[in-house]
N, C-alpha and C positions, 0 to 999 in steps of 0.2 A: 305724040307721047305725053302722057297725063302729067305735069309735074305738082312739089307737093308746095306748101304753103307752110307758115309755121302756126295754121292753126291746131289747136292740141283735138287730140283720141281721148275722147272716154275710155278709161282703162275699163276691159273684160277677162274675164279668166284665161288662163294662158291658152285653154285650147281652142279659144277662138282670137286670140292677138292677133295674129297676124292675117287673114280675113279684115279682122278692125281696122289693122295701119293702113290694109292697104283699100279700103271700101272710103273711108276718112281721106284719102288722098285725093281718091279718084272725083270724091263731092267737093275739096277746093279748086279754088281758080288756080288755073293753070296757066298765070304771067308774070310766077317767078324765073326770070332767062337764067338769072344768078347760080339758081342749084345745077349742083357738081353732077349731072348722069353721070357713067362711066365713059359712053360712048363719045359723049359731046367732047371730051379733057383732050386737049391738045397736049402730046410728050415730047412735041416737036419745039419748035421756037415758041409755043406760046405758054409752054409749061409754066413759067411765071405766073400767070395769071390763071392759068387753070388750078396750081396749089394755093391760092390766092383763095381761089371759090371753095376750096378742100377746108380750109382752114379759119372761112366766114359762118360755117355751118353753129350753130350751137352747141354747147357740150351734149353731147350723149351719144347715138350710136344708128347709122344713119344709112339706108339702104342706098347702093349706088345704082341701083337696074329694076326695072321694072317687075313685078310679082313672075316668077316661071316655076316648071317643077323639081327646079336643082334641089339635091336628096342635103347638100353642103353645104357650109356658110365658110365665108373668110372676111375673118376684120382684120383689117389695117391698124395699128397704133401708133402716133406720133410720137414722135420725142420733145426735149424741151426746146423751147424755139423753133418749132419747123416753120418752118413759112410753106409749107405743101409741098414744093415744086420736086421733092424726091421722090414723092409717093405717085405723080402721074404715071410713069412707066413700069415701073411694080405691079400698081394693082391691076392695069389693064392684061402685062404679062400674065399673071396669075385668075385671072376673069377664066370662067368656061363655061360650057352649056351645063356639065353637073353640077357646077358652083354660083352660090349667088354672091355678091360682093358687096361688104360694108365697108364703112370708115370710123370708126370712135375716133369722133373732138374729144376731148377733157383739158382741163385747167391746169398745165404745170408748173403752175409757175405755188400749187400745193404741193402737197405730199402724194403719193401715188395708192397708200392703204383706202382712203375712201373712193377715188376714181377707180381701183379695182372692184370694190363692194357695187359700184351704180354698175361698171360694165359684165357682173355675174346677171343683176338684176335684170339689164335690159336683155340679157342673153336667153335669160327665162322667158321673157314676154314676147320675145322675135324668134325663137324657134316652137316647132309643133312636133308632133307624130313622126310625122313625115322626115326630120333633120338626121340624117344619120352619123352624120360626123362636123367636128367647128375643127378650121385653122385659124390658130390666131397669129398674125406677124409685129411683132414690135420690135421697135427702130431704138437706139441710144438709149431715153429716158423712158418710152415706150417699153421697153422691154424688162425692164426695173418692178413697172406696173402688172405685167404678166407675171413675174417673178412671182407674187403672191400669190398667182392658180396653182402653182407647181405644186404643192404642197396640200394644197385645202383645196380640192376642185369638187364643187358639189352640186354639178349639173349629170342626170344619169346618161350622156353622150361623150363617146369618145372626143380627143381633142390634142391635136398635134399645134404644142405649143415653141414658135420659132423666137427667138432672143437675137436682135442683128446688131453690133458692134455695139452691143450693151454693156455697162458695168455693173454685170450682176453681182460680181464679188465683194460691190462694195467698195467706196471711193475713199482712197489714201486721206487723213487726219478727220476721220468720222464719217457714217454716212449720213446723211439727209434724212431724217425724216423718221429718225430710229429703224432703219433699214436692216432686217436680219436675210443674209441668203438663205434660201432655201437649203436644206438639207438631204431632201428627200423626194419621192417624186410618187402623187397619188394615184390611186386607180382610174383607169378612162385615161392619162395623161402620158402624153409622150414628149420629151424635149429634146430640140434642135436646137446649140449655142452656132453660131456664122459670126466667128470671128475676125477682124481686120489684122492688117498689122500694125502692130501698137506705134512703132518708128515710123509709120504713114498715115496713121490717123491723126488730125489737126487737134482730136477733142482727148487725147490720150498721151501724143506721145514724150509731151514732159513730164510724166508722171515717173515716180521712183518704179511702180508697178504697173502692169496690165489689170484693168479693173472687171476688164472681161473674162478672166479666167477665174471659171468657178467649177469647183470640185464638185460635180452632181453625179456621184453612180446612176450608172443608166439613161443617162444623155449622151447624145453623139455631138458630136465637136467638129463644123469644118474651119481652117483657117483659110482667108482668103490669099487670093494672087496677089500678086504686087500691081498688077495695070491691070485694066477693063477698056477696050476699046482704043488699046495706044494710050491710055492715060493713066497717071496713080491712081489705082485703086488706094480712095478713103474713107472717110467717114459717110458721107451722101451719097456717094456712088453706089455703097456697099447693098444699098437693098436691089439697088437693079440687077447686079450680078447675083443676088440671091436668090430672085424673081426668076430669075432663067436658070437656074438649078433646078429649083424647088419645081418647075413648068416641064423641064424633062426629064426628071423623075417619076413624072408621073405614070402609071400604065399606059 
């Protein structure tokens, strides 16, 4: 399997990007071990170190499988401090033949308005013709950053956008970063809020309020169980249980 290098693409017009990323791949050396394939990521005991390699990636937005004819993309979005190790069994759950699978790194330790502005742009230069639909899944602060497509999404492709034990409403004594919730919800866009429970989340449940509950006409709401696997379901857990929702709902 070809892997990539971080030499850079001559950027070309969108409708030949993706052709480029991946012809630019196929020409570097291929003895980076480091990069994250999908397949390679251990969700078993070595997940550690597999979100380890999720999260050495450089910011931007970053194929996890090799070139095929899935019609679908799905990005991943971290939240603030991930160290990876939530996201190994997620995305491999949510991996398919019609789907190709990415990961947006970005910097959180900023504000999430310009990291949403780069992950439109690269969404332009990584899809084609051929993409019929994007999911995008963001996790805690991850999903703060998707918050901004809900509203202004100006890619002409459908895009079922997932928010997981996010505070999209907005974090009790100001938010971060001049943070407005969303109000409304654009055309091509659909929202999924997967809620925890606030009294089982680590990163929530001191809070006077739930920061994940946000008023959006025409989003669907689930709240999650108390366990997953005999255990509390909470904060981290919550994208794997989300992953196996989202995986048998499918057709």
């Amino acid at each position: 399997m070809i892997k990539p290098t971080k030499t850079a693409c001559v950027l070309l017009p969108r409708t030949i990007m993706m052709l480029l990323v991946w012809a630019c791949l196929s020409a570097c050396s291929s003895n980076d071990d480091a990069y994250p394939w999908l397949a390679e990521l251990d969700a078993g005991e070595g997940a550690s170190d597999s979100g380890a390699r999720l999260m050495a990636l450089e910011d931007g937005l970053h194929p996890l499988e090799s070139p095929s004819d899935a019609q679908e993309m799905l990005v991943g979005v971290h939240g603030y401090g991930s160290e990876g190790y939530e996201w190994v069994y997620p995305l491999q759950t949510l991996d398919s033949d019609q789907i190709g699978t990415w990961f947006y790194r970005w910097d959180y330790t900023g504000c999430p308005q310009p990291a949403a502005a780069a992950l439109i742009q690269a969404l332009q230069e990584s899809t084609s013709a051929s993409t019929r639909r994007i999911h995008l899944v963001g996790h805690s602060y991850g999903g703060v950053l998707l918050a901004h497509l809900i509203e202004s999404w100006p890619l002409d492709i459908p895009v079922h956008i997932h928010v997981v034990a996010s505070p999209v409403a907005g974090m009790e004594g100001g938010s971060r970063c001049d943070y407005q919730p969303p109000s409304s919800i654009a055309p091509q866009v659909s929202v999924r809020q997967w809620r925890t429970r606030k009294e089982l989340d680590g990163a929530f449940k001191n809070m006077a309020e739930d920061p994940q509950n946000l008023e959006l006409a025409g989003s669907a709401v689930t709240r999650l169980p108390e366990e997953y696997r005999g255990r509390r379901l909470g904060h981290n857990w919550s994208i794997s249980w989300v992953a196996e929702q989202i995986a048998a709902d499918r057709p």
